[in-house]
LUMFIDREN-186055 format. One record per residue: residue in three letters; x, y, z of N, C-alpha, C in turn. Coordinates in steps of 0.05 Angstrom, whole numbers, padded with zeros to 5 digits, always signed. Atoms other than C-alpha are relative to their C-alpha. Example, Ala and Ser with C-alpha at 12.3 -4.5 7.8 and 13.67 -1.06 7.14 Angstrom:
BEGIN
ALA+00018-00024+00000+00246-00090+00156+00018+00024+00000 SER-00016-00024-00001+00273-00021+00143-00015+00022+00014 
//
This chain:
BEGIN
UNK-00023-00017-00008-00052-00162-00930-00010+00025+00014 UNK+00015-00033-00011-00099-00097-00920-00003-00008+00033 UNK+00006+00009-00031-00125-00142-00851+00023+00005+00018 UNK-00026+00006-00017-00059-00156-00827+00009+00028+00011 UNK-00009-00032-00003-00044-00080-00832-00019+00013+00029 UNK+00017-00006-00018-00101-00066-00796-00005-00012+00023 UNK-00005+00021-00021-00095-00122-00747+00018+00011+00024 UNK-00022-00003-00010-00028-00092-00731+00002+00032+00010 UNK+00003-00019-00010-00053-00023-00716-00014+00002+00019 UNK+00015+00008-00031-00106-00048-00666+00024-00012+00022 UNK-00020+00022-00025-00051-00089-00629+00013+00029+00000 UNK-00020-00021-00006-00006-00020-00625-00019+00021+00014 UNK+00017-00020-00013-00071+00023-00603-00001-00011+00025 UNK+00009+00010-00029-00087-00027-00548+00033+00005+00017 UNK-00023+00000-00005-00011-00026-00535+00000+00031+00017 UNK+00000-00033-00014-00017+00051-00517-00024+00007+00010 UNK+00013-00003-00036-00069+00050-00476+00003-00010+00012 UNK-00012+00010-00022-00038+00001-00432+00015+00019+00014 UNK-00025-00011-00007+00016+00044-00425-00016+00035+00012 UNK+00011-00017-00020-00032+00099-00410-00009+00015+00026 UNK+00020+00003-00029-00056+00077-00355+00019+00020+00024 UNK-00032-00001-00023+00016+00094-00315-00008+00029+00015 UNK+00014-00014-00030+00010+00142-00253+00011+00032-00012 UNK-00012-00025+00012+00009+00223-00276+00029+00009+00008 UNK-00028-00020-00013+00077+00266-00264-00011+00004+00024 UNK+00005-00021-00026+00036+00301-00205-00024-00016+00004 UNK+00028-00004-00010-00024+00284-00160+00004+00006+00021 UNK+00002-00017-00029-00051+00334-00109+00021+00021+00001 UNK-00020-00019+00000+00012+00375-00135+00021-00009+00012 UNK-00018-00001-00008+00048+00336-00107+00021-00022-00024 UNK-00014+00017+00014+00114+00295-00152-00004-00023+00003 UNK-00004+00039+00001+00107+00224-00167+00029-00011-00004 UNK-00021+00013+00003+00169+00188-00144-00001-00025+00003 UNK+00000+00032+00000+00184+00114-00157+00023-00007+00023 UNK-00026+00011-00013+00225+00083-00106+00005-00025+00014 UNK-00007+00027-00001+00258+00011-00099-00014-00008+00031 UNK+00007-00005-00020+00223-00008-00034-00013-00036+00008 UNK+00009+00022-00004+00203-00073+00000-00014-00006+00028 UNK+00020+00005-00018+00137-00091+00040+00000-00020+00014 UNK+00001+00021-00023+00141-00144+00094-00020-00005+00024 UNK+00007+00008-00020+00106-00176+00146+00012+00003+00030 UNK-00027-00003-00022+00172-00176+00183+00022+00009-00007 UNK-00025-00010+00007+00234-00140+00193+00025-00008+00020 UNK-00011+00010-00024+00277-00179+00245+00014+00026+00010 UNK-00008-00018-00011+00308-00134+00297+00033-00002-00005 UNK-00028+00001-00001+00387-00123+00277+00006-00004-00027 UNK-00003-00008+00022+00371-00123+00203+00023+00018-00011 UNK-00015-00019+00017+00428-00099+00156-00017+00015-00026 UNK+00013-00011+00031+00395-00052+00105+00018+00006-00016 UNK-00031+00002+00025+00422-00057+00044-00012+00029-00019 UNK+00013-00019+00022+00417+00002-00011-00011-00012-00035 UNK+00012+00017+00019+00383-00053-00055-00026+00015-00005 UNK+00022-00014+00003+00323-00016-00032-00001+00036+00022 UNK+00008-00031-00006+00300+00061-00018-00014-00005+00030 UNK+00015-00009-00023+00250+00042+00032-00015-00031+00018 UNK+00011+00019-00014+00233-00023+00083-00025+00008+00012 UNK+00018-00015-00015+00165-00025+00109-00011-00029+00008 UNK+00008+00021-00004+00146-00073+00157-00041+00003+00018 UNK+00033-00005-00005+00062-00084+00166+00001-00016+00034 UNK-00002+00010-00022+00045-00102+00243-00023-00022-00006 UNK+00025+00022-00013+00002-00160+00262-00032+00010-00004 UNK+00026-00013+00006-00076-00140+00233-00017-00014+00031 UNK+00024+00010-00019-00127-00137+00297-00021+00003-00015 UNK+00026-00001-00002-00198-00143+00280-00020+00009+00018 UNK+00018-00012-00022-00251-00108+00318-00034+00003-00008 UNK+00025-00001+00013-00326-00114+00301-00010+00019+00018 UNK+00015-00019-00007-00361-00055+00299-00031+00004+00001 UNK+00023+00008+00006-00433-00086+00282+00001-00016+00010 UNK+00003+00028+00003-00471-00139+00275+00017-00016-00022 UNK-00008+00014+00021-00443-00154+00207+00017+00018-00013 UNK-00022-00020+00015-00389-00100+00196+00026-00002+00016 UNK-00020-00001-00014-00324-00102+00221+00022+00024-00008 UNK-00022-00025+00005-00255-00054+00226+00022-00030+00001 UNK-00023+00018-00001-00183-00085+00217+00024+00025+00000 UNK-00016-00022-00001-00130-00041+00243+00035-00012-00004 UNK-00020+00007+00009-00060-00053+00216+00030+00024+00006 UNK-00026-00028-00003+00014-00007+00240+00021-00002-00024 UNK-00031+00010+00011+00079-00009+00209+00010+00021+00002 UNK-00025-00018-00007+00143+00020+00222+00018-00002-00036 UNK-00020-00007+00027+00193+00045+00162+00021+00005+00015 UNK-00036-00012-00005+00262+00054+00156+00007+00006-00026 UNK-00005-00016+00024+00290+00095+00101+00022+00000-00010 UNK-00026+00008-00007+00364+00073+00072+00006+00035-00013 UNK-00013-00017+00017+00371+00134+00027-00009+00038+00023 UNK+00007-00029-00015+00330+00205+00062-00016-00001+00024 UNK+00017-00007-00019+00291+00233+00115-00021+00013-00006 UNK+00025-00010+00025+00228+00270+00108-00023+00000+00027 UNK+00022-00003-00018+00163+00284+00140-00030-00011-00014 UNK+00024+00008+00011+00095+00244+00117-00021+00015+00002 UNK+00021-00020-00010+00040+00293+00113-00023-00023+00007 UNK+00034+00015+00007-00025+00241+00091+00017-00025-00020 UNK+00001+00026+00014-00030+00174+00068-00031-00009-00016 UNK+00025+00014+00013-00087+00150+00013-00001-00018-00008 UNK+00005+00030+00024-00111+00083-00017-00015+00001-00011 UNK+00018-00001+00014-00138+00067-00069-00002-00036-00007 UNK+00008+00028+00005-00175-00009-00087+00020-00020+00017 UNK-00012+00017-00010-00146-00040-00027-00022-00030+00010 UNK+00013+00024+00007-00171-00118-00026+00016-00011+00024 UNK+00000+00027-00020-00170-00171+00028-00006-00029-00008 UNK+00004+00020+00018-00176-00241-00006-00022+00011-00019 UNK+00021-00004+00017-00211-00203-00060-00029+00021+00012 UNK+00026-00014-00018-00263-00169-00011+00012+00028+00001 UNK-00012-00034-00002-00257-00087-00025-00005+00005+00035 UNK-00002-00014-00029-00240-00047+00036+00006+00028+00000 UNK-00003-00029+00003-00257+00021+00056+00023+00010+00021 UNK-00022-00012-00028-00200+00060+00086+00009+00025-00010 UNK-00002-00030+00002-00201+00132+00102+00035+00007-00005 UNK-00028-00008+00000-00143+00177+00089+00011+00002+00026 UNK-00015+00003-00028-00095+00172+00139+00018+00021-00001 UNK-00018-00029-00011-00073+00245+00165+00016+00007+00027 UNK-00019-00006-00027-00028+00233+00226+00028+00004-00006 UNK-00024-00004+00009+00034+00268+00206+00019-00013+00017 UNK-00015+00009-00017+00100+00229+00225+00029+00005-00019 UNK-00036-00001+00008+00173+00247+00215+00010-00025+00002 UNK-00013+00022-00004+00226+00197+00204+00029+00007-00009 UNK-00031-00009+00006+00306+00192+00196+00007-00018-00010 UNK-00013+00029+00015+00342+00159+00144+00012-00025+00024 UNK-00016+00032-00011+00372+00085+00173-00014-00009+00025 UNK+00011-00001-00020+00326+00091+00231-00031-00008-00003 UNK+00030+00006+00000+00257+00053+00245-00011+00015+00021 UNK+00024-00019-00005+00200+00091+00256-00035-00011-00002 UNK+00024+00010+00004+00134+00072+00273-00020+00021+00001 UNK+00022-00013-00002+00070+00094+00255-00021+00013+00022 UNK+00006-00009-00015+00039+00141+00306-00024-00011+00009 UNK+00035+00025-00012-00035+00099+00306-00001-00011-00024 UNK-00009+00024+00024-00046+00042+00263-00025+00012-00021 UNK+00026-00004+00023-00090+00050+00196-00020-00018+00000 UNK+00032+00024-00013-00164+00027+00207-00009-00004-00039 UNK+00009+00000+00025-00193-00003+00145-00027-00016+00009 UNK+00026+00008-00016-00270-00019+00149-00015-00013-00021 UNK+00024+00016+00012-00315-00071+00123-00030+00004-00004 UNK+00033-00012-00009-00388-00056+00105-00007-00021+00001 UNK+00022+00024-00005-00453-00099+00113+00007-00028-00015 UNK+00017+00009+00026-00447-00128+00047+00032-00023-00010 UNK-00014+00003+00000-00370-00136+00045+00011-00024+00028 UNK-00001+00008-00019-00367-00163+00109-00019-00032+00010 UNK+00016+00026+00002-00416-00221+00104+00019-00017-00012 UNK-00020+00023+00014-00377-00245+00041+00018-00010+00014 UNK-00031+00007-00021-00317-00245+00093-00004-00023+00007 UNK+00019+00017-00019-00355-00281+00142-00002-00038-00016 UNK+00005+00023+00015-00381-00339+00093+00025-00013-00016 UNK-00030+00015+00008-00310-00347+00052+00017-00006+00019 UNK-00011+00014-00018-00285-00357+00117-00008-00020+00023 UNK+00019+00033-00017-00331-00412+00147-00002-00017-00027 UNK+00002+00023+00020-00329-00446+00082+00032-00001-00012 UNK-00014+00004+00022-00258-00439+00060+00027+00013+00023 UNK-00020-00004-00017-00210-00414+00120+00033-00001-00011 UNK-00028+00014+00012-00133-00409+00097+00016+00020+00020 UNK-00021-00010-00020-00072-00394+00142-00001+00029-00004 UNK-00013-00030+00008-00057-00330+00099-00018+00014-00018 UNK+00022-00022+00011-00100-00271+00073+00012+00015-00023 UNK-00021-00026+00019-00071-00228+00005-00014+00009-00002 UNK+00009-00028+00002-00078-00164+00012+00006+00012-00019 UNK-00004-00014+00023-00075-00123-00048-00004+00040+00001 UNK+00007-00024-00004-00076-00045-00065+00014+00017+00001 UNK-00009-00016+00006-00043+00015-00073+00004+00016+00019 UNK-00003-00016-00021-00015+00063-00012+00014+00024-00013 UNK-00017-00035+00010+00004+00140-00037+00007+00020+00020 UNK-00015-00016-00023+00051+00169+00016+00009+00027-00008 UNK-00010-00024+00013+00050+00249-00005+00018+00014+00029 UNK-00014-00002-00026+00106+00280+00049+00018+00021-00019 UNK-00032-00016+00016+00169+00331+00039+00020-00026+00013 UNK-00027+00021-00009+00237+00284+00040+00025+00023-00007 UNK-00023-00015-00001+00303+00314+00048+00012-00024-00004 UNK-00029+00013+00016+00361+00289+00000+00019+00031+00002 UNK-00030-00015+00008+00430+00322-00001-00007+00034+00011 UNK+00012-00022-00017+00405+00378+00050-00027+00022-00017 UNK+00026-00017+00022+00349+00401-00001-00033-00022+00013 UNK+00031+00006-00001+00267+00391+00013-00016-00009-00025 UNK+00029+00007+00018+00213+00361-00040-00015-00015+00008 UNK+00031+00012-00001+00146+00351-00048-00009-00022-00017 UNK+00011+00030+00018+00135+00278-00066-00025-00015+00007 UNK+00023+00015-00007+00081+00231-00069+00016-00034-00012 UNK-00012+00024+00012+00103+00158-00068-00016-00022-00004 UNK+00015+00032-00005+00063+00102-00091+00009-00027+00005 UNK-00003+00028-00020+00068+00032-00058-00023-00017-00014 UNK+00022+00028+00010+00032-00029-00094+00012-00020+00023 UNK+00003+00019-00011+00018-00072-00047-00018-00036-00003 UNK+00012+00024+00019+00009-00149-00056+00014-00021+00023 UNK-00015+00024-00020+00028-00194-00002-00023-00021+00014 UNK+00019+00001-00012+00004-00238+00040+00006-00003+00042 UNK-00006+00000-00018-00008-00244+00117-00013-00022+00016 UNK+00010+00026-00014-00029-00291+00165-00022+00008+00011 UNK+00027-00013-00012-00098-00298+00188-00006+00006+00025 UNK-00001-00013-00034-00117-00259+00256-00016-00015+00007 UNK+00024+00016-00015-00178-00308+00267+00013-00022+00003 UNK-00015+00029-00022-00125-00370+00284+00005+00011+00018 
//
C-alpha cells in the first residue's frame, strides 16, 4: 500500500514538470500571446477568412542555394493576413527548427514589417536558414538514399511586434509551432 502511495506521487511530480515546461508569461519583456492561427503551404487567392483563426500564414516555395562545398542556405517567404488586428513585427526568432530531422541554423530575422488586419502582407525578404558541414552532408546522403516528395519541417517561430486591438497598442510575443510539411525543392 506504502508503494502505491509512493508510486502515485512520482506519477503527479512527473505530471508537474510536464506542465512546467509551458512558455513563461514574458520573454524579452515582451507578453506571451496564444493565438488560433494556421500555417500553410498555400493560401489560394480569393480565400474567405474565417474568424476560426487569429492569424493565416502562408510559407512560399523553399529555394536552396549552396553556399559551400558541403553547406547549403534554404530561403523561405511568407505572407500573413490577420482576421482579428493590425500591428507592426519588430524581430522574428527560432528556436530547434528541423528539416526531416536535420537541425537548422537560422538567424534572427530583424526586418521590421507592418501589416493590416484582413489584408495579405508579405514578408519584406525571405528568412535564410543555413546548413552546416556536418548537417548538411546528413542532408545530402538521406537524400540520395531515401528521396521523398515532402520534407517536415518542424520548430518554433516567436513573432515579438506591437498589435493594435480596439484602437489600443501591446507588446506581444507570439509563438508559432510549426510542423508541416512541404514539397521537396530538389524535384
Amino acid at each position: 500500500m506504502r508503494s502505491l502511495a509512493v508510486l502515485a506521487l512520482m506519477f503527479a511530480a512527473l505530471a508537474t514538470v510536464g506542465r512546467a515546461q509551458a512558455l513563461p508569461d514574458k520573454i524579452r519583456g515582451y507578453k506571451v500571446e496564444n493565438v488560433a492561427l494556421k500555417v500553410s503551404n498555400s493560401i489560394p487567392e480569393g480565400t474567405k477568412f474565417s474568424d476560426d483563426f487569429d492569424l493565416y500564414i502562408q510559407l512560399t516555395k523553399p529555394k536552396i542555394s549552396m553556399s559551400g562545398l558541403l553547406s547549403a542556405s534554404i530561403n523561405v517567404g511568407a505572407d500573413i493576413v490577420s482576421t482579428k488586428q493590425s500591428g507592426e513585427i519588430a524581430f522574428v526568432s527560432f528556436h530547434d527548427v528541423r528539416v526531416n530531422g536535420i537541425a537548422m541554423e537560422i538567424d534572427e530575422y530583424t526586418v521590421p514589417m507592418k501589416f493590416k488586419k484582413g489584408i495579405r502582407s508579405s514578408l519584406p525578404k525571405p528568412v535564410t536558414a543555413k546548413l552546416n558541414f556536418v548537417g548538411a552532408a546528413r542532408g545530402a546522403f538521406k537524400e540520395l538514399t531515401d528521396s521523398r516528395n515532402q520534407w517536415r519541417v518542424t520548430g518554433t517561430a516567436f513573432v515579438f511586434g506591437k498589435f493594435k486591438k480596439f484602437g489600443f497598442s501591446f507588446k506581444r510575443v507570439v509563438p508559432i509551432k510549426i510542423d508541416m510539411l512541404v514539397k521537396n525543392p530538389l524535384l
